[in-house]
N, C-alpha and C positions, 0 to 999 in steps of 0.2 A: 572510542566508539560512541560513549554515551554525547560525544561532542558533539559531534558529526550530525547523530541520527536525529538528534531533540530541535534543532534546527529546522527539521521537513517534518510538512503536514503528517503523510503516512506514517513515515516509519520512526517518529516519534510518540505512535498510540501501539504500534502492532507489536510480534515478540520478535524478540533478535536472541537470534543462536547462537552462542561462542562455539565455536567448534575448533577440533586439536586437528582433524585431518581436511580434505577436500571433498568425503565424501562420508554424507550422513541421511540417517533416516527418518521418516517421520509412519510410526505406524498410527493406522486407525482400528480401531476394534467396536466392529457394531455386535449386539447382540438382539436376536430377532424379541417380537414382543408377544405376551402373553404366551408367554412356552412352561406357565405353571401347571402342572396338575394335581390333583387329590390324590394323598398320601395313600398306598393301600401296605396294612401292616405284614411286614413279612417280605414283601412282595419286594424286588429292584423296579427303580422306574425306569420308565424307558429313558435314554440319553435326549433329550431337547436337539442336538447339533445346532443351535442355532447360532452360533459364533464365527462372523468371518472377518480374516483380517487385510486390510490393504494398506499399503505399504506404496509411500510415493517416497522417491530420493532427493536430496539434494546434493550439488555438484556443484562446487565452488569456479567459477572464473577469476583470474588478477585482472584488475583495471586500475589503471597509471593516470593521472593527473602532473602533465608536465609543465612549467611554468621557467621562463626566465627573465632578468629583470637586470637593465641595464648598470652599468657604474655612476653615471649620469643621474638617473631618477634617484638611485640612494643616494649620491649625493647631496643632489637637490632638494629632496623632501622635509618637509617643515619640520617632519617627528622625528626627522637624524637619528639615534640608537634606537628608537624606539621602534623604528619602520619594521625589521623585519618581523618583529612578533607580532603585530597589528598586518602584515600582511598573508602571516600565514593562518593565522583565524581568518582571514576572509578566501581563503583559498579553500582551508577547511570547510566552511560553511558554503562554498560553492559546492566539490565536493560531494559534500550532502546531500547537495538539491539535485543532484546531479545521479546521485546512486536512486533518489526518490522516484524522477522521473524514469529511468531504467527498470524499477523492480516494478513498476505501473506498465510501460509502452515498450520495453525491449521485446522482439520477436523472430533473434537469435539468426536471422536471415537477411533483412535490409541490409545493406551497403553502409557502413559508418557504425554511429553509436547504437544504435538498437540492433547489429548484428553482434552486440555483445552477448546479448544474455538474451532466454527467454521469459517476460516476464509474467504477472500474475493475469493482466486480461488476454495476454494470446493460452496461457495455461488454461484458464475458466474456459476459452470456449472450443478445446478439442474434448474438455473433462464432460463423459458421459453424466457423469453425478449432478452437475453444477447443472440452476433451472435457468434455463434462457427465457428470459420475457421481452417482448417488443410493445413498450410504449403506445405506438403508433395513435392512437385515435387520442389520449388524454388532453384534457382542456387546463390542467392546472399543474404545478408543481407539486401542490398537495396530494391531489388524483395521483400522478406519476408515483409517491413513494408508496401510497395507498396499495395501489398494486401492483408496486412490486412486495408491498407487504403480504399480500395475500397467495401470492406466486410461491411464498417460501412454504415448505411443509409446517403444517401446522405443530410438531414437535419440537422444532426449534425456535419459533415464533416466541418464548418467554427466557431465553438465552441471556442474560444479565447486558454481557460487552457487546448487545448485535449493536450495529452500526451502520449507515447509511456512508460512501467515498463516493463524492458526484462533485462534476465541474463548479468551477465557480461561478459562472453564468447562472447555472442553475439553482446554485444555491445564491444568489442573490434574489430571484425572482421568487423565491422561495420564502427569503425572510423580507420582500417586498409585502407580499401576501401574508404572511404573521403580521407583519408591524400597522397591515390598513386596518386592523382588528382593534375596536373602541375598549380592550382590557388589559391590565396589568402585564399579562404575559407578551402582548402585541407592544406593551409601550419596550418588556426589558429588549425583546429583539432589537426596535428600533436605537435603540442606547446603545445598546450593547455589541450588535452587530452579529457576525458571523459566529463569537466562541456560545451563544443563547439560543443555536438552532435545534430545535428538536423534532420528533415525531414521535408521538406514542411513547415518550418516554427514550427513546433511542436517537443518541449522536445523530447529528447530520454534517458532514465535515468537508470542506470545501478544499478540494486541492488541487491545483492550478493544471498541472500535469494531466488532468484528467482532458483538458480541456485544449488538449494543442494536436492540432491536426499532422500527422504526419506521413510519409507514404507508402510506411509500410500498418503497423495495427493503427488503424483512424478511432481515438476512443474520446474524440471529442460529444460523444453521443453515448459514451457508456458510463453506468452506475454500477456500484458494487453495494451488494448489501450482506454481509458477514458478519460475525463474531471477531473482531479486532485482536484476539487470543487466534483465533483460526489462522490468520495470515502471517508466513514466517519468512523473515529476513534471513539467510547466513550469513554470518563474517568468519570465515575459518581463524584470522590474526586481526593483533590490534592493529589499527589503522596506523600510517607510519608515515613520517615526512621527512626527508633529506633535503640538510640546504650543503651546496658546495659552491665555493667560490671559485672561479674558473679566469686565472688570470690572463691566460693570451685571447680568449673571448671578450674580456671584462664583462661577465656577467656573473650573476648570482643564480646556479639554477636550484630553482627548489623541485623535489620529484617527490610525488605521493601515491602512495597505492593501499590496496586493500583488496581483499577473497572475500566474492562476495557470491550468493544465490538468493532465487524467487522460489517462492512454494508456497502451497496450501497444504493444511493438514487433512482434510475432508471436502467434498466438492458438494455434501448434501444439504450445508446448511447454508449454502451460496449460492445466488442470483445475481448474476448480470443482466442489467437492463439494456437495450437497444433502442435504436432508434426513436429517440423521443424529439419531439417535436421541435421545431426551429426556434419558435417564441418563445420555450422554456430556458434557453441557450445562454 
């Protein structure tokens, strides 16, 4: 698992769940505020109630990754023994990118790969919780995380892991605009690149997935700004690959799978951004 997921932008910052069955829970427990009052001696206080709990589930799918690979190419391949173990990390780390883009743009209905799963931006925007902000008028990439910073409730605004997940488009125009900046912190952008993007102290994290148009959830225009702890992967088993050699074929097939789900723990301290402007892209 840890192979797999360290490979992709997201789900190598977010949490991953081991789970023993297909179906698990993630509860939330808010508790309402200032529900204190003045002691009076003697006296019971009245009960607060202010405690509710919600409870969203997670629900494992399998997805297979099939691959075959002629007698001819092992053959002929320059790494001879070495081939298959060098092709099954790069299967692997497909894979990966591959469950990445799923847990981002699945929407359990399109026709093909995103009728796999449903994933975390078709999740955010039927979740009454989660705040929908539209972009629309902002003049800058700064402006843009700007407000969606201010969109978020002010209680969760000093959350340690918050996080900004936006296109790569955007965050290059983004650390375009840090690096025209005549100081230290505008030069490390420039050096450094994408892993020195920040705001306010909070990640800015570019993942590519974010940014591919497709025909069913289009999230080449959506932001995510959460708590990177908030956002949960399941894998019910360890991730597994079978290689069998298949003689009246001549081929080698390798088959890979894994149980996997999308989910949020909480939709409060989450904001999807919309529609932001073309130029930021």
């Amino acid at each position: 698992i840890d192979f797999v997921t360290e490979q992709s932008e997201t789900l190598s910052r977010i949490t991953t769940r081991r789970m023993n069955s297909n179906a698990g829970a993630l509860d939330e427990l808010q508790v309402g505020s200032r529900t204190l009052i003045a002691a009076t001696e003697a006296t019971a206080p009245a009960v607060a109630d202010s405690i509710t709990i919600n409870r969203r589930s997670l629900s494992t799918v399998e997805v297979v990754l099939a691959e075959d690979l002629t007698i001819t190419f092992l053959e002929d391949n320059i790494e001879r023994h070495g081939v298959e173990s060098h092709i099954a990390m790069i299967l692997a780390k497909s894979f990966g990118t591959q469950l990445n883009d799923l847990f981002l743009n699945g929407d359990g209905t399109t026709v093909g790969f995103l009728a796999i799963n449903e994933g975390i931006i078709f999740l955010a925007r039927a979740e009454a919780d989660v705040t929908d902000f539209a972009a629309g008028s902002t003049t800058t990439a700064q402006q843009t995380l700007s407000e969606t910073l201010d969109a978020l409730p002010n209680e969760y605004r000093s959350i340690l892991d918050l996080a900004y997940i936006v296109p790569t488009g955007f965050a290059q125009g983004y650390a375009d605009e840090f690096a025209a900046r005549a100081t230290s912190a505008g030069d490390e952008v420039f050096v450094n690149g994408f892993p020195a993007l920040r705001y306010f102290g909070r990640q800015v994290i570019p993942d590519p997935h974010m940014s591919e148009s497709t025909t069913g959830i289009e999230s080449d225009d959506a932001l995510i700004l959460t708590p990177l702890s908030n956002l949960v992967h399941g894998m019910q088993r360890q991730f597994t690959v079978d290689v069998e050699w298949q003689p009246r074929k001549r081929v080698m097939e390798y088959t890979m799978t894994a149980k996997v789900d999308a989910q949020f723990a909480s939709g409060l301290p989450f904001v999807l951004t919309s529609a932001i402007p073309a130029a930021q892209l």
